[in-house]
C-alpha positions in Angstrom: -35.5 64.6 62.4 -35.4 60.7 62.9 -33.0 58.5 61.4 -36.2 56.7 59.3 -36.7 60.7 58.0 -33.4 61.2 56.9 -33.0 57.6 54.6 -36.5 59.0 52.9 -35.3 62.3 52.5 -32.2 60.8 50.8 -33.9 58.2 48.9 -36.1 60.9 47.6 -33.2 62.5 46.3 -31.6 59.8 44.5 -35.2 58.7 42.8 -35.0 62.4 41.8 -31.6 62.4 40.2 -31.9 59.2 38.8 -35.3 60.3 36.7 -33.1 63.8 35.9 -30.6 61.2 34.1 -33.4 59.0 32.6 -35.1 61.7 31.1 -31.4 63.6 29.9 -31.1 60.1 28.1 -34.1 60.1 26.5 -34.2 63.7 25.2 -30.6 62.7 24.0 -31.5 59.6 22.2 -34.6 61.8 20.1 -31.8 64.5 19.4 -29.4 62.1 18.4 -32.0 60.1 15.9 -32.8 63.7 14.3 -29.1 64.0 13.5 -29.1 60.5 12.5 -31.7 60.3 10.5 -30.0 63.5 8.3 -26.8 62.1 8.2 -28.7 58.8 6.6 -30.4 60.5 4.4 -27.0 62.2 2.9 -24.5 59.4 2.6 -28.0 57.7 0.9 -27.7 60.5 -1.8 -23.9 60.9 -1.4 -23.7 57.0 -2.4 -26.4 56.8 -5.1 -25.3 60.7 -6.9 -21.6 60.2 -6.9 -20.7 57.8 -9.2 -22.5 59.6 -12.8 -20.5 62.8 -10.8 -17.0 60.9 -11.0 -18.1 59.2 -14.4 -19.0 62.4 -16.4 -17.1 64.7 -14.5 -17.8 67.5 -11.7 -17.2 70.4 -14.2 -18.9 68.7 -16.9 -21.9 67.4 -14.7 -22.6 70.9 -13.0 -21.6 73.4 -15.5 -22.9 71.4 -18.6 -25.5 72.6 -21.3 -27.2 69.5 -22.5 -29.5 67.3 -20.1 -30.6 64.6 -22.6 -30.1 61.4 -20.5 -30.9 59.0 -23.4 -27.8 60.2 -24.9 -25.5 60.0 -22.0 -25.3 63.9 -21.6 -25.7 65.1 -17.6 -24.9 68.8 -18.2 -27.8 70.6 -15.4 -26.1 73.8 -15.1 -29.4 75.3 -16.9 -31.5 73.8 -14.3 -29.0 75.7 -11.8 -29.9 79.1 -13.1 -33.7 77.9 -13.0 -32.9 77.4 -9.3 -31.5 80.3 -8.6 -33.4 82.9 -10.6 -36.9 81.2 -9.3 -36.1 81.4 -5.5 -34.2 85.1 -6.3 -37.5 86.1 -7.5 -39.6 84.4 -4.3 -37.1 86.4 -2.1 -37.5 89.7 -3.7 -41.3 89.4 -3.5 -41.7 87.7 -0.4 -39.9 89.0 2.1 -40.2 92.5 2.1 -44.0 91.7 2.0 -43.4 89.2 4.8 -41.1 91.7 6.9 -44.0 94.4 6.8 -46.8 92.5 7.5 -44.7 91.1 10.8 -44.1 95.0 11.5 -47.6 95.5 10.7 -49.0 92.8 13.3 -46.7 93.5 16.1 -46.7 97.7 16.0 -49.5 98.8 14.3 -52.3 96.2 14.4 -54.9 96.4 16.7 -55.9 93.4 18.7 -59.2 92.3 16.6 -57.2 92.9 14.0 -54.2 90.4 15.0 -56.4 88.0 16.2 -57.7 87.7 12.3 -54.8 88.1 10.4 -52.2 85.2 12.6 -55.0 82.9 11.7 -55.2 83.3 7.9 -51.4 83.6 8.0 -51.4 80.3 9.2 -54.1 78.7 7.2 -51.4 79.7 4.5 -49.0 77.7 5.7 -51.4 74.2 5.6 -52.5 74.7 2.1 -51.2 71.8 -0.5 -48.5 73.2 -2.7 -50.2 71.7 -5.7 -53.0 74.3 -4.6 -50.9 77.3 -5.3 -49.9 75.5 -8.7 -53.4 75.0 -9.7 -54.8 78.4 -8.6 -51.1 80.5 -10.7 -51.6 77.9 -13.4 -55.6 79.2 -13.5 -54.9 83.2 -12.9 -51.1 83.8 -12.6 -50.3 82.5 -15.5 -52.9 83.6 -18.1 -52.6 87.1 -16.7 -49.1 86.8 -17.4 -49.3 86.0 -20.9 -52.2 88.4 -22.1 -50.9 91.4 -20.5 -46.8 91.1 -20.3 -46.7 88.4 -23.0 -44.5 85.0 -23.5 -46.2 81.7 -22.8 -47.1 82.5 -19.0 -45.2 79.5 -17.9 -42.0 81.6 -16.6 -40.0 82.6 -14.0 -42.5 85.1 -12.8 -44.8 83.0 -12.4 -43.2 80.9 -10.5 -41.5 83.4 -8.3 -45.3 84.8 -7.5 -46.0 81.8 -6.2 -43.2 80.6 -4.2 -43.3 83.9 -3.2 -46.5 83.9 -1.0 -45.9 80.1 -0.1 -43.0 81.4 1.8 -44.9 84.1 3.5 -46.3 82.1 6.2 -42.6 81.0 7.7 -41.4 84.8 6.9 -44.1 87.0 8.8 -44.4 84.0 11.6 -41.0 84.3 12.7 -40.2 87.7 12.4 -43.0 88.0 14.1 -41.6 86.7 17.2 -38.5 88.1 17.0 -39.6 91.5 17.6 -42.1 89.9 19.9 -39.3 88.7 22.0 -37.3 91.8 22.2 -37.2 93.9 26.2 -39.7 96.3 26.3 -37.5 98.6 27.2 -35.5 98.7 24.0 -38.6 100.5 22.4 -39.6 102.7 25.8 -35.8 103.9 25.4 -35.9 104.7 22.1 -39.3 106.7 22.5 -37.7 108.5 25.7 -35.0 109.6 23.6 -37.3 110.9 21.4 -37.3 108.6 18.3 -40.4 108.4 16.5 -42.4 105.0 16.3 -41.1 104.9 12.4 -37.4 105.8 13.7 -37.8 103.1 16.4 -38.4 100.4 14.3 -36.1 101.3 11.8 -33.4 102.0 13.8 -34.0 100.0 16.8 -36.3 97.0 16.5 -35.3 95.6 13.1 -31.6 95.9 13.6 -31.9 94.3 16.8 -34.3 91.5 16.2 -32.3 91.0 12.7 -30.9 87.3 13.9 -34.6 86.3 13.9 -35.1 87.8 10.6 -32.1 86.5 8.9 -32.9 83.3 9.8 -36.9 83.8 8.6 -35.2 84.8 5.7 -33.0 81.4 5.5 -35.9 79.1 5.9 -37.9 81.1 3.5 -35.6 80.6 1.0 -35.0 77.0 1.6 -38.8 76.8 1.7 -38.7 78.0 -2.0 -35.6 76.3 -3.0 -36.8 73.0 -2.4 -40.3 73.3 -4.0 -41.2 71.1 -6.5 -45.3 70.6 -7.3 -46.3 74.1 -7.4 -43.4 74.8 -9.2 -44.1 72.2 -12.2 -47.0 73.9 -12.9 -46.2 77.1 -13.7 -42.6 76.9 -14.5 -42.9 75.6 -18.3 -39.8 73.2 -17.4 -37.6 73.9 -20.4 -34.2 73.0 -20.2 -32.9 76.1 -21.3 -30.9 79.3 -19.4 -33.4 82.3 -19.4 -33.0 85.5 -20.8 -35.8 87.3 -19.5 -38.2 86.8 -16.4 -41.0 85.9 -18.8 -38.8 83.0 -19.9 -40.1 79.0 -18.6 -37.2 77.6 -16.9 -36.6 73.7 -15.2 -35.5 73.8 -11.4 -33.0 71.1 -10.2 -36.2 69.6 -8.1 -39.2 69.9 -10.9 -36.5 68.2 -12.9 -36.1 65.5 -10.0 -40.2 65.4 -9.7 -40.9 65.1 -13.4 -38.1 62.6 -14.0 -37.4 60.0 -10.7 -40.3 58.0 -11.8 -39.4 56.5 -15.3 -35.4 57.3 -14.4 -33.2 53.7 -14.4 -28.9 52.9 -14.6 -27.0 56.6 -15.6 -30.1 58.6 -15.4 -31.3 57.6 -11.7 -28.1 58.2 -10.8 -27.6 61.4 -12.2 -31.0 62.4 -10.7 -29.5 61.5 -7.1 -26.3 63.5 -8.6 -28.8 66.4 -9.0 -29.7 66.2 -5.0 -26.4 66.5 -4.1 -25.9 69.5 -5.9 -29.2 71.1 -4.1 -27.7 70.3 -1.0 -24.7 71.9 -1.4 -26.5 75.0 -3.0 -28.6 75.4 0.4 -25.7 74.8 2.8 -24.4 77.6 0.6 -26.6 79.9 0.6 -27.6 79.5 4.8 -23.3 79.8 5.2 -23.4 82.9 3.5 -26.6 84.4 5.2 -25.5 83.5 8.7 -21.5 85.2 7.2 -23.6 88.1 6.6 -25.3 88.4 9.3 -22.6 88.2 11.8 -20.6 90.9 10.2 -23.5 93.4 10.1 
């Protein structure tokens, strides 16, 4: 090799390492404007939200009865159990469905049969939440009132619906999860001689559970943070429920329904209201991440 060989060869290098670091800096800079853009978007509501919170109180602001802005009272703790109760109900329909159908598709399926359903899964996903309103406020919410009774617009309803909007991210990721998992795991099990059911119960699902957990978690903040399918079927009384045939106000149909005509106290208590939701979700994907560690 030539001397005019070896300064390309090297020169080749250093291009190469120098487009490595280039391109490091670039995927940097997008990850960095991600985190950025979050940490905007919270001291923006932290900044707006916290001064009604230190006016009225923390105690009184969270755990108050009475949200009737126009007199000065910021109490949304109603809206809390509204929350709460809603997206309990979402999870309790959705993702065992969700969990099954995943099973369903990646054990049992055949392949015609996969290569319909992924599809229409995913057409589920691109549908306008003021779609799902429209078609529970047309046929969830009359059935609910003619054969269960109350006014329809209730927590059932809503939980129906929020309940097959989160489908789509439930079944998808779970999907892969067990998708992702050695073959050998399941050839192992069957050696051993482990039924199919056995192997998924026992093997598969308690192995691919980090997946699931976190389909779980992004189901859940999928319902939590719904707000136009949600005003349609909810009712949006300010009130706590007694019963799942009760209508209820979520912290963000009460955000939807009241940002636009909102000004001084009550804008700000409407921010103070985003706050809260975003310390209910870091919440709830703390405790779901805690609980999945220690299983």
């Amino acid at each position: 090799m030539n001397k005019f060989d070896s300064n390309k060869k090297l020169k080749r290098k250093s291009n190469g390492k120098s487009n490595e670091k280039l391109s490091g800096g670039i995927f940097f800079a997008l990850a960095l404007s991600s985190i950025s853009a979050l940490a905007l978007i919270t001291v923006f509501i932290i900044v707006q939200g916290a001064p009604i919170i230190a006016k009225v109180g923390v105690l009184n602001f969270v755990f108050g009865m009475n949200w009737a802005p126009s007199q000065n009272e910021f109490g949304i703790f109603p809206m809390i159990i509204g929350s709460v109760s809603v997206t309990l109900g979402a999870a309790i329909i959705g993702v065992p469905i969700g969990i099954c159908c995943s099973i369903f598709l990646t054990e049992f399926a055949p392949a015609t049969l996969r290569n319909i359903f992924r599809p229409a899964i995913q057409l589920l996903a691109g549908i306008p939440s003021v779609v799902y309103g429209f078609w529970g406020l047309i046929f969830i919410v009359p059935f609910i009132r003619d054969y269960l009774g109350g006014p329809g617009l209730s927590i059932l309803a809503g939980s129906i619906i929020l309940g097959i909007m989160i489908l789509p991210t439930v079944i998808s990721i779970s999907e892969v999860s067990i998708l992702a998992l050695p073959r050998q795991y399941k050839e192992g099990a069957l050696a051993l001689g482990m039924t199919h059911w056995q192997t998924i119960y026992s093997v598969l699902l308690p192995t691919a559970k980090s997946g699931i957990v976190a389909a779980v978690i992004l189901g859940i903040g999928r319902a939590i943070g719904e707000t136009m399918a949600v005003i349609m079927v909810l009712g949006n009384a300010v009130a706590i429920p007694t019963s799942i045939l009760d209508p209820v106000r979520t912290l963000t149909t009460n955000i939807g329904i009241e940002m636009g005509y909102a000004s001084g106290d009550h804008r700000q208590a409407l921010f103070a209201t985003g706050i809260v939701l975003f310390i209910i979700i870091m919440i709830l994907n703390s405790a779901a991440q805690y609980i999945a560690r220690k299983k």
